[in-house]
VEXTOR-57143 format. One record per atom (N, C-alpha, C): residue in three letters; residue number from 0; y, x, z. Coordinates in nm, 2 decimals. Example, Ala and Ser with C-alpha at 12.3 -4.5 7.8 and 13.67 -1.06 7.14 Angstrom:
(r "Ala" 0 (-0.57 1.32 0.78));
(r "Ala" 0 (-0.45 1.23 0.78));
(r "Ala" 0 (-0.33 1.32 0.78));
(r "Ser" 1 (-0.22 1.28 0.71));
(r "Ser" 1 (-0.11 1.37 0.71));
(r "Ser" 1 (0.00 1.29 0.79));
***
This chain:
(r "Unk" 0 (-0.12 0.08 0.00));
(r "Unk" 0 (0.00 0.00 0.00));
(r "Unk" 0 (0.12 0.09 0.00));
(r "Unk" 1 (0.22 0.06 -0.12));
(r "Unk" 1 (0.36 0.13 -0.14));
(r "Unk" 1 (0.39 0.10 -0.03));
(r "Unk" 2 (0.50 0.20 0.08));
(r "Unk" 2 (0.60 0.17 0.15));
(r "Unk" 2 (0.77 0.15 0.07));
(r "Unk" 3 (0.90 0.10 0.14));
(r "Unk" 3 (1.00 0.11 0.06));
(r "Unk" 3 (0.99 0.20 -0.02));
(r "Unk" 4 (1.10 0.20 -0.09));
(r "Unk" 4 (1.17 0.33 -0.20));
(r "Unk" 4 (1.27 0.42 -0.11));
(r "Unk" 5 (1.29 0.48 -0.10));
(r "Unk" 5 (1.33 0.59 -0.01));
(r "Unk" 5 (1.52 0.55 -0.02));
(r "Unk" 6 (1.53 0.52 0.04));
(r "Unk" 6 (1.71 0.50 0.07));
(r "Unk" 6 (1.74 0.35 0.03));
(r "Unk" 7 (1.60 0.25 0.07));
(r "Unk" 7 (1.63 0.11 0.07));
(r "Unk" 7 (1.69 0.08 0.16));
(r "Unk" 8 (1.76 0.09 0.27));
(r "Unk" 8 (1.82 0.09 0.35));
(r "Unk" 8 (1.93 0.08 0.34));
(r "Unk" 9 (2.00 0.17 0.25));
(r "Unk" 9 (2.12 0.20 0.20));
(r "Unk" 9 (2.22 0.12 0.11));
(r "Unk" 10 (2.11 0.08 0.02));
(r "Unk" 10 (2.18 -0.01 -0.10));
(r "Unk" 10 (2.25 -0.14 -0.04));
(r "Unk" 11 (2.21 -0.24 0.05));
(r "Unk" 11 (2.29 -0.32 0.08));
(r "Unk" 11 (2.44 -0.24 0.17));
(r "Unk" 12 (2.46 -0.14 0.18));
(r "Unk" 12 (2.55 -0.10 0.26));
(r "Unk" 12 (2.65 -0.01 0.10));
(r "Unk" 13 (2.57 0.04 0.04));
(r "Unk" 13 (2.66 0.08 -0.08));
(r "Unk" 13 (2.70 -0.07 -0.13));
(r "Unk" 14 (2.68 -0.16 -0.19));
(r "Unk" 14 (2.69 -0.31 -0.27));
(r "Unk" 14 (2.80 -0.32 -0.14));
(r "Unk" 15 (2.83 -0.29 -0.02));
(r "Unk" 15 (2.92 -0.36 0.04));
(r "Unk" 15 (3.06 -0.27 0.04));
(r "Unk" 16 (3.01 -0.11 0.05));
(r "Unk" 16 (3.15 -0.05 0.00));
(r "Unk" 16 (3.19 -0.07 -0.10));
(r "Unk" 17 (3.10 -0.05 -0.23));
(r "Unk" 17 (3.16 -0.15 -0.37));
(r "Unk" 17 (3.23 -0.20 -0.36));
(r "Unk" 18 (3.19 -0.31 -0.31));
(r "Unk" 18 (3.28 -0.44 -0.31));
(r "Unk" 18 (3.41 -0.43 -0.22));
(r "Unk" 19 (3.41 -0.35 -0.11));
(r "Unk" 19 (3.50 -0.35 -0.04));
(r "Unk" 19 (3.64 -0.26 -0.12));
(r "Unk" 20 (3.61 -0.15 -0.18));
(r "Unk" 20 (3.66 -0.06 -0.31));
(r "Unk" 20 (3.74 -0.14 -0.37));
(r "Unk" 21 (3.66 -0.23 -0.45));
(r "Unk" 21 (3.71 -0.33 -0.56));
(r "Unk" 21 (3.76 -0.43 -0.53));
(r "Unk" 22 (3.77 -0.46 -0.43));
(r "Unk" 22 (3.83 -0.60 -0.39));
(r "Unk" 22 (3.98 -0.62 -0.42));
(r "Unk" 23 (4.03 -0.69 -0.53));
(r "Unk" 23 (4.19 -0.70 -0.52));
(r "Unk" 23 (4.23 -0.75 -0.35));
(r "Unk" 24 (4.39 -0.70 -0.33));
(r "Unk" 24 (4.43 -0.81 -0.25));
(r "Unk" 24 (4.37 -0.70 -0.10));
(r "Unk" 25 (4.29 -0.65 -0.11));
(r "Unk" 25 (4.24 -0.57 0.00));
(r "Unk" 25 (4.31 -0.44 0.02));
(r "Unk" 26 (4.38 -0.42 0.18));
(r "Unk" 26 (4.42 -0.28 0.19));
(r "Unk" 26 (4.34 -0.19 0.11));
(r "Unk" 27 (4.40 -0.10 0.10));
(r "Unk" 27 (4.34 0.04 0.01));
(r "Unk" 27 (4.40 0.15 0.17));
(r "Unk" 28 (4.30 0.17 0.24));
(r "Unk" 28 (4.32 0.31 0.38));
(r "Unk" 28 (4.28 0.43 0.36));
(r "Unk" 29 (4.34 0.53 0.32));
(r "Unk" 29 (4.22 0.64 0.33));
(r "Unk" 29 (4.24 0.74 0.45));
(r "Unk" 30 (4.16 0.76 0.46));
(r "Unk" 30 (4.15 0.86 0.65));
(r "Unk" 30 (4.28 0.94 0.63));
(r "Unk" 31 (4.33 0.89 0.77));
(r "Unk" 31 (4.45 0.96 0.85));
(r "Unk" 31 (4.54 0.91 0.79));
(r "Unk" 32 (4.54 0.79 0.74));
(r "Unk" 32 (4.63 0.73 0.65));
(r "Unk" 32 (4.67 0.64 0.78));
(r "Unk" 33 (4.83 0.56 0.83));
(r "Unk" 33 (4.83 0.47 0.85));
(r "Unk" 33 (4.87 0.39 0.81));
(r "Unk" 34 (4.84 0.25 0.85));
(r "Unk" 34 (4.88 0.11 0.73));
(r "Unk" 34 (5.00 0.13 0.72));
(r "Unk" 35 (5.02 0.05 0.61));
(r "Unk" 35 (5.16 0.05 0.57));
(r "Unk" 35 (5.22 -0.08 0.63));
(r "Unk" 36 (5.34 -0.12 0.66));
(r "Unk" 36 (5.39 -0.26 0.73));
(r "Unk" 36 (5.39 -0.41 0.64));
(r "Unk" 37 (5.36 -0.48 0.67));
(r "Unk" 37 (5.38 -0.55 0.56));
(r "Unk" 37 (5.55 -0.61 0.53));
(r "Unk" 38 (5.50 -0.61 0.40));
(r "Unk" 38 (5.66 -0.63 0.33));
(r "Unk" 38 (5.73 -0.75 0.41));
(r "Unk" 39 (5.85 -0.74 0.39));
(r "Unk" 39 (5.93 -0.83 0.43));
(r "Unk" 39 (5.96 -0.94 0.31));
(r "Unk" 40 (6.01 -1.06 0.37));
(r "Unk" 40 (5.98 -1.20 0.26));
(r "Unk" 40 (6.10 -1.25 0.25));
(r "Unk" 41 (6.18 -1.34 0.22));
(r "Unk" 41 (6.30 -1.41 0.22));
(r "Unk" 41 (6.36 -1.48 0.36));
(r "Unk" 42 (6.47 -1.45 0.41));
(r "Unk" 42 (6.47 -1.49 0.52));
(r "Unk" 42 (6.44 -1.58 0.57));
(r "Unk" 43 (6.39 -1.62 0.67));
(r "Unk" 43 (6.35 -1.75 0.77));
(r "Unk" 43 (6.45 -1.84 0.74));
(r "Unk" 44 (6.41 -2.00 0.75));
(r "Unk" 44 (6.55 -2.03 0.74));
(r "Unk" 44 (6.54 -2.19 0.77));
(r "Unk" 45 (6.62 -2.28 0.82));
(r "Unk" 45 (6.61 -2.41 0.89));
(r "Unk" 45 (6.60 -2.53 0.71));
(r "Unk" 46 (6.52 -2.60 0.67));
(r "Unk" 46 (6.50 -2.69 0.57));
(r "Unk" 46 (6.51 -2.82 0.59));
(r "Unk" 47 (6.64 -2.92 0.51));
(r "Unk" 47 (6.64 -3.07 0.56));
(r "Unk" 47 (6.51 -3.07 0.46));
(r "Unk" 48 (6.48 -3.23 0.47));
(r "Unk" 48 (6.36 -3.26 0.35));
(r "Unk" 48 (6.43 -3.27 0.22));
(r "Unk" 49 (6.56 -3.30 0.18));
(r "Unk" 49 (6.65 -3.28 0.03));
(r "Unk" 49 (6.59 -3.16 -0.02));
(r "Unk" 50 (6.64 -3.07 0.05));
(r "Unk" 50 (6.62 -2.90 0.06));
(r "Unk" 50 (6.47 -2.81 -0.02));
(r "Unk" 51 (6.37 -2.84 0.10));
(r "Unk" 51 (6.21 -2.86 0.07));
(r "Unk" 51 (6.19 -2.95 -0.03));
(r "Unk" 52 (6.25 -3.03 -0.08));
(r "Unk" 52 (6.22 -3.13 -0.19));
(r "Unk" 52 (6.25 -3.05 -0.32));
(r "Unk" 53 (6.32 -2.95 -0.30));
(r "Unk" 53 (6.34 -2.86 -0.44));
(r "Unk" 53 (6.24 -2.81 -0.47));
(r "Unk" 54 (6.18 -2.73 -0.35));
(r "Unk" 54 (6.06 -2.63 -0.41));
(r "Unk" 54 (5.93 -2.71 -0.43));
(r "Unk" 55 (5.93 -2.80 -0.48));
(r "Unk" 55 (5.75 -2.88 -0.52));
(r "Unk" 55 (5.66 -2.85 -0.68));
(r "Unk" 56 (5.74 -2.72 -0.73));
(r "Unk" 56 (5.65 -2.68 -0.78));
(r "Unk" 56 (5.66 -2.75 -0.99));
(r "Unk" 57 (5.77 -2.82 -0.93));
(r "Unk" 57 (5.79 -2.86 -1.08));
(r "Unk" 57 (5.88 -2.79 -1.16));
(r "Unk" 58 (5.98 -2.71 -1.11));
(r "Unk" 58 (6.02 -2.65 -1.19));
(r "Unk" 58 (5.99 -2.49 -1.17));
(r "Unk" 59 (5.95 -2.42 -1.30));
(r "Unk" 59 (5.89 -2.29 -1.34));
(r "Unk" 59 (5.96 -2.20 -1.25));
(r "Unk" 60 (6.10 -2.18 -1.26));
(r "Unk" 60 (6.15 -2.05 -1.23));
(r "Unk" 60 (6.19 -2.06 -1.08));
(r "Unk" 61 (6.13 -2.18 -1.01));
(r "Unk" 61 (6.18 -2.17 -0.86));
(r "Unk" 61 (6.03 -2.11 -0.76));
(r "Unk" 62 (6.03 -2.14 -0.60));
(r "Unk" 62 (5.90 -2.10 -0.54));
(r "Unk" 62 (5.83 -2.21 -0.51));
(r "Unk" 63 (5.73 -2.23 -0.49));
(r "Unk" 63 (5.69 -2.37 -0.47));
(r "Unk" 63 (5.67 -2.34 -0.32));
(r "Unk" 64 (5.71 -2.47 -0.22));
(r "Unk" 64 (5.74 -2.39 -0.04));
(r "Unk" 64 (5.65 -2.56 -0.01));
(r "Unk" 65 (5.56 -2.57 0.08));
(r "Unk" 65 (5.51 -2.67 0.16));
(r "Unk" 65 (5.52 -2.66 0.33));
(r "Unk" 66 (5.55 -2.72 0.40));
(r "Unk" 66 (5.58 -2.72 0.54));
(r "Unk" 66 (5.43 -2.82 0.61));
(r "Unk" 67 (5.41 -2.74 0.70));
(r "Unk" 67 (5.25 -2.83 0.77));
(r "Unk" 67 (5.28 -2.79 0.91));
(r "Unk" 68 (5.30 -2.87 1.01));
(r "Unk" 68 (5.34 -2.84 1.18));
(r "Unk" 68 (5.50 -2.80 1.15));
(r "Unk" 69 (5.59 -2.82 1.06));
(r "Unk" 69 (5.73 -2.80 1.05));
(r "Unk" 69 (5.75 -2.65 1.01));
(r "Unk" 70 (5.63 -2.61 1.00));
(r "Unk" 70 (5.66 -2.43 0.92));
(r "Unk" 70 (5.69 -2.45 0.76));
(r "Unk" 71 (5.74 -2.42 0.72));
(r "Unk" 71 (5.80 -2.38 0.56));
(r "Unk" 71 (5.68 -2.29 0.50));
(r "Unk" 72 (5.60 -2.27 0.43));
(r "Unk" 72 (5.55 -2.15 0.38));
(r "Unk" 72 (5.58 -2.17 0.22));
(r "Unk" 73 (5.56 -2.03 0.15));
(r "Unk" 73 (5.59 -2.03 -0.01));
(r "Unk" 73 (5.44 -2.00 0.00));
(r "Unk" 74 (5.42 -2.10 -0.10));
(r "Unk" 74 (5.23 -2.13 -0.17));
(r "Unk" 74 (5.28 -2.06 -0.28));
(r "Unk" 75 (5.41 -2.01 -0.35));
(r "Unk" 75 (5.39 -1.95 -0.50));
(r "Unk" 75 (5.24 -1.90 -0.54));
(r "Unk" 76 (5.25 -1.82 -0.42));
(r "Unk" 76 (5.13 -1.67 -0.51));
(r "Unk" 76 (5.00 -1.79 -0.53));
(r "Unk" 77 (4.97 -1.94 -0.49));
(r "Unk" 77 (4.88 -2.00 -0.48));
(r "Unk" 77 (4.93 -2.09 -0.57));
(r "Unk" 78 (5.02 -2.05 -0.69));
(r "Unk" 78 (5.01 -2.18 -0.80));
(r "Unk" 78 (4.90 -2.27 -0.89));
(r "Unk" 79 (4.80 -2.16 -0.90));
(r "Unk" 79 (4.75 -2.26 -0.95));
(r "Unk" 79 (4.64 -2.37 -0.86));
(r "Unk" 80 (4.70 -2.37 -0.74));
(r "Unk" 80 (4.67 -2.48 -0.64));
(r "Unk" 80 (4.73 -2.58 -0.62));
(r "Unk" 81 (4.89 -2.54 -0.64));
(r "Unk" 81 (4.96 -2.65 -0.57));
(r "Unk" 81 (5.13 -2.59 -0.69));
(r "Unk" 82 (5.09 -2.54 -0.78));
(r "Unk" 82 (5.19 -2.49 -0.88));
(r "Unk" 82 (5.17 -2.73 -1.00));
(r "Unk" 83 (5.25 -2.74 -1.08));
(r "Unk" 83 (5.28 -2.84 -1.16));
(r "Unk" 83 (5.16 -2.89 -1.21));
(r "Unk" 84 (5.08 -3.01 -1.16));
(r "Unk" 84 (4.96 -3.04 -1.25));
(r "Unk" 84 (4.86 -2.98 -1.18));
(r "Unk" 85 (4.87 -2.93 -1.10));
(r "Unk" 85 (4.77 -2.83 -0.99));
(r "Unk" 85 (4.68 -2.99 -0.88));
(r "Unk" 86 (4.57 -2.96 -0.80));
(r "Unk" 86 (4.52 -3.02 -0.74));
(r "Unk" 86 (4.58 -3.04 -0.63));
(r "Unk" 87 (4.70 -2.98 -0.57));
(r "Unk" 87 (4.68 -2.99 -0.45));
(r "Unk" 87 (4.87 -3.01 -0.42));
(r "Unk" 88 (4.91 -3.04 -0.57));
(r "Unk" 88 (5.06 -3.05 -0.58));
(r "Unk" 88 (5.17 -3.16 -0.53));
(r "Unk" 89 (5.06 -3.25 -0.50));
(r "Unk" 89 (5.16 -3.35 -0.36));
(r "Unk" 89 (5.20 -3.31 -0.24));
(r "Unk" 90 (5.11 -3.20 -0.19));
(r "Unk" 90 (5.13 -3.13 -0.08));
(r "Unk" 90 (5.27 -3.06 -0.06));
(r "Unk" 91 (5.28 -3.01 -0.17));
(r "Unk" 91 (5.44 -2.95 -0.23));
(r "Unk" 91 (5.57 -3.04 -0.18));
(r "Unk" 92 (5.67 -2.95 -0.17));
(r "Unk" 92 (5.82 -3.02 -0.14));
(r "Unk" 92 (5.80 -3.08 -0.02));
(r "Unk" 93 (5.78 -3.14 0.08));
(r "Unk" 93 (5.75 -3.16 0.17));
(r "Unk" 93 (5.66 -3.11 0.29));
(r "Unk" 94 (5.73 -3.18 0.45));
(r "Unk" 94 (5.62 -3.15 0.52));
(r "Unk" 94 (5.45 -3.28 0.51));
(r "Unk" 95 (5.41 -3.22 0.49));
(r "Unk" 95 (5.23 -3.24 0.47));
(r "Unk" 95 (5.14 -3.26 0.54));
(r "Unk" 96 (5.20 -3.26 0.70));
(r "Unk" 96 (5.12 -3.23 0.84));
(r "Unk" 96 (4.98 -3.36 0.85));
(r "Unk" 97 (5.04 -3.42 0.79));
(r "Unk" 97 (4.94 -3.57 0.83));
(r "Unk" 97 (4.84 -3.58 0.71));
(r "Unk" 98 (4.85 -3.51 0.60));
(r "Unk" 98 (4.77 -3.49 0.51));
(r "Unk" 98 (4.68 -3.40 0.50));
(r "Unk" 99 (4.74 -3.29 0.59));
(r "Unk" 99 (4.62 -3.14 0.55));
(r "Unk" 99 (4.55 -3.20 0.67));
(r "Unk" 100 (4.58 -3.23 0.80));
(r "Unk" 100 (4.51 -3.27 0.92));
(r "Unk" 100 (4.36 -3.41 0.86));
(r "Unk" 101 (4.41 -3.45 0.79));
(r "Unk" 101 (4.35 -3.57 0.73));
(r "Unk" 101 (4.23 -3.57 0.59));
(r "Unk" 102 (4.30 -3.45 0.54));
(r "Unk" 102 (4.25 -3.40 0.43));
(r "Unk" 102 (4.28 -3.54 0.33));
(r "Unk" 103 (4.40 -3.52 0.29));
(r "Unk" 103 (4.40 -3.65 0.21));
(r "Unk" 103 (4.51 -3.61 0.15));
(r "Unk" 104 (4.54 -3.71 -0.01));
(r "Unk" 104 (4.63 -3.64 -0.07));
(r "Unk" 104 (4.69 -3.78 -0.10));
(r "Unk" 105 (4.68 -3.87 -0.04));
(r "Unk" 105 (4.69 -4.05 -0.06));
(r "Unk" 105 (4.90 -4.01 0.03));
(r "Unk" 106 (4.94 -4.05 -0.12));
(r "Unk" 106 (5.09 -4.05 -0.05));
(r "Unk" 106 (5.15 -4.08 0.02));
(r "Unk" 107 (5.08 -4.20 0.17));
(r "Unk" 107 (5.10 -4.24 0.27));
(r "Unk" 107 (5.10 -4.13 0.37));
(r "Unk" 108 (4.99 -4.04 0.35));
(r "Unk" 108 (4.95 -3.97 0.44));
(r "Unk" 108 (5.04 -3.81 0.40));
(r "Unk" 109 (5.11 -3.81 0.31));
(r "Unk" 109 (5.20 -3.65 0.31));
(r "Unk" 109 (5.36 -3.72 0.37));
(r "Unk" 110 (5.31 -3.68 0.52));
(r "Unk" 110 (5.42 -3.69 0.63));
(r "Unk" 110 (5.41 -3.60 0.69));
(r "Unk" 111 (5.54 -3.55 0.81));
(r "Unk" 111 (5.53 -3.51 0.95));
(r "Unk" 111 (5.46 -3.58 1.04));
(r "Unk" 112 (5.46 -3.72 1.00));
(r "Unk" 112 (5.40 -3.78 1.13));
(r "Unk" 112 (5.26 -3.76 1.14));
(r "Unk" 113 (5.21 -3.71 1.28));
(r "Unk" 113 (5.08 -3.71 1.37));
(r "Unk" 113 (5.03 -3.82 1.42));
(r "Unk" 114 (5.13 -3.88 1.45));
(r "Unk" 114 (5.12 -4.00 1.54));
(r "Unk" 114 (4.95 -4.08 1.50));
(r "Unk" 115 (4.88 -4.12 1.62));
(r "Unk" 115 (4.75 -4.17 1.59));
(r "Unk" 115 (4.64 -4.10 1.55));
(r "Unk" 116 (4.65 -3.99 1.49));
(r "Unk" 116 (4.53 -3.84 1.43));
(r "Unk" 116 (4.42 -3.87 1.55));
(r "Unk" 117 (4.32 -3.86 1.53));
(r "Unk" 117 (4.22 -3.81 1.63));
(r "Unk" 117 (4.20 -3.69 1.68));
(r "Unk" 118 (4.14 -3.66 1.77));
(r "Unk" 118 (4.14 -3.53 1.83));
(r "Unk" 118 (4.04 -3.40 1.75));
(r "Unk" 119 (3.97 -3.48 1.59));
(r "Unk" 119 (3.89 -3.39 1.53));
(r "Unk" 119 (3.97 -3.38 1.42));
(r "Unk" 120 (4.06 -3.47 1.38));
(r "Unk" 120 (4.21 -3.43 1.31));
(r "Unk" 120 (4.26 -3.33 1.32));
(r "Unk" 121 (4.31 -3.37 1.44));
(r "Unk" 121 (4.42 -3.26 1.51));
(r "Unk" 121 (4.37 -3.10 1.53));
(r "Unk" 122 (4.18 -3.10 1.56));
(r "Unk" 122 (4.16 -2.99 1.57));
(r "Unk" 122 (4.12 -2.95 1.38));
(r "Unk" 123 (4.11 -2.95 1.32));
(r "Unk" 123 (4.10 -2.96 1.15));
(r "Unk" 123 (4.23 -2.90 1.12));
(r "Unk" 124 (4.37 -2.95 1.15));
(r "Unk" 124 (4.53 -2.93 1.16));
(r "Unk" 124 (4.52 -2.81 1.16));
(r "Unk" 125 (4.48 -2.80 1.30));
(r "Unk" 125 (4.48 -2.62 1.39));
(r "Unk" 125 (4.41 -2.52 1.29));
(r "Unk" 126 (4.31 -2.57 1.26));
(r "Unk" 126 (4.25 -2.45 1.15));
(r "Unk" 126 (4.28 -2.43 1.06));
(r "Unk" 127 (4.30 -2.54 0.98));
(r "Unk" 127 (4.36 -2.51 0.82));
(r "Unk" 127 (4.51 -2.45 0.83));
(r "Unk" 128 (4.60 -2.45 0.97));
(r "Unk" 128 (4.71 -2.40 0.97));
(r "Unk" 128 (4.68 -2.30 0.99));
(r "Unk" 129 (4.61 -2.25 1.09));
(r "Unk" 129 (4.61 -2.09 1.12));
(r "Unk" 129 (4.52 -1.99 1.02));
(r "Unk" 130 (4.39 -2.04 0.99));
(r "Unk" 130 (4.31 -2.00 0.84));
(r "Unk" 130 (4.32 -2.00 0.73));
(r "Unk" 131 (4.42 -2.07 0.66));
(r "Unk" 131 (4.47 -2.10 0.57));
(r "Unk" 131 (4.58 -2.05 0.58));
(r "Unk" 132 (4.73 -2.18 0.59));
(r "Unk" 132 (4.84 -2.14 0.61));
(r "Unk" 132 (4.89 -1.98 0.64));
(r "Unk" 133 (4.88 -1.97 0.76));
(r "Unk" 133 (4.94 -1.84 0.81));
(r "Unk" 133 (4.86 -1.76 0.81));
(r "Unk" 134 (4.75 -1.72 0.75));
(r "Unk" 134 (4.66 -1.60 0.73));
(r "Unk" 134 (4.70 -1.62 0.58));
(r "Unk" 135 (4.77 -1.65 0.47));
(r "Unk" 135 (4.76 -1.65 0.36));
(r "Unk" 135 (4.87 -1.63 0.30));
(r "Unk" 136 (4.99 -1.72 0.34));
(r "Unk" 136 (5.11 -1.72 0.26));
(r "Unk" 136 (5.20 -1.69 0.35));
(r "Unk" 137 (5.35 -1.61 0.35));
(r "Unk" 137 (5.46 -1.60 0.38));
(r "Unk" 137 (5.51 -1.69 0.45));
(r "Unk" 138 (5.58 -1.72 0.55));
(r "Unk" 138 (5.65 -1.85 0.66));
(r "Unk" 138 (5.81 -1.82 0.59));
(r "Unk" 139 (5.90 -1.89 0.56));
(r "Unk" 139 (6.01 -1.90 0.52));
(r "Unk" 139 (6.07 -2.01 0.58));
(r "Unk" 140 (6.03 -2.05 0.68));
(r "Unk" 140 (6.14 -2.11 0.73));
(r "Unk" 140 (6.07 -2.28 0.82));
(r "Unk" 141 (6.16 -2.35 0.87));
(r "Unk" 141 (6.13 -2.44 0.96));
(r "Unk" 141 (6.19 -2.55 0.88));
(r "Unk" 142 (6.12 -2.68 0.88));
(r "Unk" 142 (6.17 -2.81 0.86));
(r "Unk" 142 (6.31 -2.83 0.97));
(r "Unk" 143 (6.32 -2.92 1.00));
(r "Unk" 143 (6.47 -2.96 1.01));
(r "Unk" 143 (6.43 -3.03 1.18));
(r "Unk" 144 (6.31 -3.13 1.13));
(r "Unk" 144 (6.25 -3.24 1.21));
(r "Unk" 144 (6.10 -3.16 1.28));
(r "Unk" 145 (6.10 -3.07 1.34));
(r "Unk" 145 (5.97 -3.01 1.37));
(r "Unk" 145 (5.87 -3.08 1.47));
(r "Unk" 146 (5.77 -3.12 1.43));
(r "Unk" 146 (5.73 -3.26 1.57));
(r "Unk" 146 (5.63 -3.22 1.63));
(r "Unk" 147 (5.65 -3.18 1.75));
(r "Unk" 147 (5.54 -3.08 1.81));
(r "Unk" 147 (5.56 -3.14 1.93));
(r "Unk" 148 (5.60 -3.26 1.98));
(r "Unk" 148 (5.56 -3.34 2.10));
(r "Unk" 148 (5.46 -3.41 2.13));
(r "Unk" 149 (5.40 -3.38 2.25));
(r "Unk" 149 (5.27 -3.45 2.24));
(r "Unk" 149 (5.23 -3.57 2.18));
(r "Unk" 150 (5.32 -3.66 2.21));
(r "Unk" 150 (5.33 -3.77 2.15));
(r "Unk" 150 (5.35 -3.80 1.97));
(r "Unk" 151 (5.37 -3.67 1.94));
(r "Unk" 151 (5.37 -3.65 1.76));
(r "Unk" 151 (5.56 -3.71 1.77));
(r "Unk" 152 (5.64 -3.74 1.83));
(r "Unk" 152 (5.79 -3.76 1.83));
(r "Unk" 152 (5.83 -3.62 1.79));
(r "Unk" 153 (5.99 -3.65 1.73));
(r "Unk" 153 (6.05 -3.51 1.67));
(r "Unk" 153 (6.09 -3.48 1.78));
(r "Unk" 154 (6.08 -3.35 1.85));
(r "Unk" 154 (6.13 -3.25 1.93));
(r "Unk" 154 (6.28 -3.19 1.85));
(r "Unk" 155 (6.37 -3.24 1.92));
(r "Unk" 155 (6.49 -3.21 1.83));
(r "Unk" 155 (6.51 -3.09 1.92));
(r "Unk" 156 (6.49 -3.03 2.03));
(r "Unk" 156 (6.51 -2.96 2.10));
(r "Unk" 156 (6.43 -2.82 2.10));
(r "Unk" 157 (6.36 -2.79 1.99));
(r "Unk" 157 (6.25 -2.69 1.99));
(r "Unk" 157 (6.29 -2.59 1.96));
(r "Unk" 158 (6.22 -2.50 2.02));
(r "Unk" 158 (6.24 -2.32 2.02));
(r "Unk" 158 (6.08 -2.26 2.00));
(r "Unk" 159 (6.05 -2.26 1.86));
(r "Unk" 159 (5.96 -2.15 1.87));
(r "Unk" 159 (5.87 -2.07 1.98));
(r "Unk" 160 (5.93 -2.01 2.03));
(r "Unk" 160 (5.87 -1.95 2.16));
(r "Unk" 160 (5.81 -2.05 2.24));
(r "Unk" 161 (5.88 -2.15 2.24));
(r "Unk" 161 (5.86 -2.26 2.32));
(r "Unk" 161 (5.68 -2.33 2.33));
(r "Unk" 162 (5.65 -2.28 2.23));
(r "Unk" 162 (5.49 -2.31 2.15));
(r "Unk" 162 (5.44 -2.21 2.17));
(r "Unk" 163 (5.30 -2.27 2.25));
(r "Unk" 163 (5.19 -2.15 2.29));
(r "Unk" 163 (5.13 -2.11 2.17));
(r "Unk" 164 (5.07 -2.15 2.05));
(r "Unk" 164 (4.98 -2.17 2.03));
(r "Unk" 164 (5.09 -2.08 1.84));
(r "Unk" 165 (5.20 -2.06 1.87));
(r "Unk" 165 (5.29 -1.98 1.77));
(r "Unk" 165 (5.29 -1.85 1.83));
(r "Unk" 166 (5.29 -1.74 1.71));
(r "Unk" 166 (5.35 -1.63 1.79));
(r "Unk" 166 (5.46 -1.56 1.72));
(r "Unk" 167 (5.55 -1.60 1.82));
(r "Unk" 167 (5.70 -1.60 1.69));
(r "Unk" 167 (5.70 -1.44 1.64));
(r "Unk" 168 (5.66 -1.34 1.67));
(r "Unk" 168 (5.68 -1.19 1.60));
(r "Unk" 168 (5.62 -1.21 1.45));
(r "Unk" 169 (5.52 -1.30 1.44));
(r "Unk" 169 (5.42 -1.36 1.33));
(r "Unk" 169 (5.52 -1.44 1.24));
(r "Unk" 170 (5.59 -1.47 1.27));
(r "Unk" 170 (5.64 -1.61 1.22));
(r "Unk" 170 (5.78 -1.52 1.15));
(r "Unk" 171 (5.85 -1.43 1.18));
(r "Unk" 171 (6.00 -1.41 1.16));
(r "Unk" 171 (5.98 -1.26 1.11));
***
């Protein structure tokens, strides 16, 4: 009876530097290198819904920006998701909170309002914001109406910091 081939051991661990080599989008580190910082983006910036209504992606030479928990993010680099004719282009120009939580693209549901979500909603919200959203795209800025009271009411009085679950060095 053959035993392995001598350095079977190895190949799933080469196929994964491969890949890791090749991967667009992936740091490139080489020893004794330190990372580089990440770039800086357009400033942070306060958004009525008029405002955020510009960037939804219909016209070519603007960014397309979605707001989900009252954060602003630019989805550009993700146009062909939510760029003109895209799947996911209602989400655009607006805050979206009650739609990504919901997973639903039914235009009742692309609101700020939480109000009534279930508690497997709300935890759905949390992930797709932090796994998605802000592990993905740039923060540029805050809605106007940020509604982060328990009650899903607009917190006209909010400060960033003020939120555990933000970490404003992340965010600015």
């Amino acid at each position: 009876m053959a035993g392995p081939a001598p350095g079977w051991r190895l190949r799933p661990l080469a196929a994964l530097a491969l890949v890791l080599a090749l991967a667009p989008g992936l740091p490139a580190a080489q020893a004794g290198q330190a990372p580089r910082p990440a770039e800086r983006g357009p400033p942070v910036r306060l958004f009525t819904e008029e405002e955020l209504a510009r960037y939804s992606g219909e016209e070519e030479d603007q960014p397309i920006y979605l707001a989900v928990k009252g954060v602003v993010f630019d989805v550009t680099s993700g146009k062909e998701f939510y760029g003109r004719g895209a799947p996911y282009n209602a989400l655009t120009g607006k805050d979206s909170t009650r739609g990504v939580a919901k997973m639903s693209l039914d235009p009742a549901d692309l609101t700020h309002d939480t109000t009534g979500l279930t508690a497997k909603e709300l935890e759905s919200l949390d992930d797709v914001f932090t796994r998605v959203y802000k592990a993905k795209y740039p923060i540029v800025g805050y809605t106007a109406r940020r509604i982060l009271n328990e009650d899903g009411s607009p917190n006209l009085d909010f400060k960033p910091e003020d939120q555990p679950h933000f970490d404003i060095k992340d965010e600015f």
